[in-house]
N, C-alpha and C positions, 0 to 999 in steps of 0.2 A: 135159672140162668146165672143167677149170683155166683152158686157152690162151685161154678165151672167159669169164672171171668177170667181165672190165674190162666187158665190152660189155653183159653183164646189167645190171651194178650201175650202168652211164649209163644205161640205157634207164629202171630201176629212179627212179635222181635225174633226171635231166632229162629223158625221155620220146623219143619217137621225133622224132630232128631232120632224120630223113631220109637225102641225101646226105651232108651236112656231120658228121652222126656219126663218118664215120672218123677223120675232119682232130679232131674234139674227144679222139677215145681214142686216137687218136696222140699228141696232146700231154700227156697223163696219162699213157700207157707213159712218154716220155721222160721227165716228169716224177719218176717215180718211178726209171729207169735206164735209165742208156743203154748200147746196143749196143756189142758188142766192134766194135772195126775190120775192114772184109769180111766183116761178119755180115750174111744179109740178114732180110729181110722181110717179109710181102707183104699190104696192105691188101683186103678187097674188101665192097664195098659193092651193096647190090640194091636198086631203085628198082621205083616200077607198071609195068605191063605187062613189057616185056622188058627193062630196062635195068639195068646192072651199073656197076659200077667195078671194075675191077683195076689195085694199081700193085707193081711188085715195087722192093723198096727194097734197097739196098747202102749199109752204111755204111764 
């Protein structure tokens, strides 16, 4: 439950933005620290009917 409090607490303040959700608690993780070097990542996003996002990230 920890890995996922970011995503509560946007849904919680700004409400469901949809896709664009990740790209905003992406920029709030970084916000708050950033990744060691070669650490990675991986965003994923779920949209109506069948549609996803996945990006795996390496820093």
């Amino acid at each position: 439950q920890e890995a996922v409090q970011l995503s509560w607490d946007t849904l919680e303040k700004v409400g469901n933005m949809s896709s664009s959700s990740v790209l905003y608690i992406l920029n709030e993780v970084l916000s708050q620290e950033q990744p060691s070097a070669g650490s990675y990542g991986l965003m994923v996003g779920m949209g109506p009917g069948l549609s996803q996002e996945i990006l795996l990230l390496q820093w």
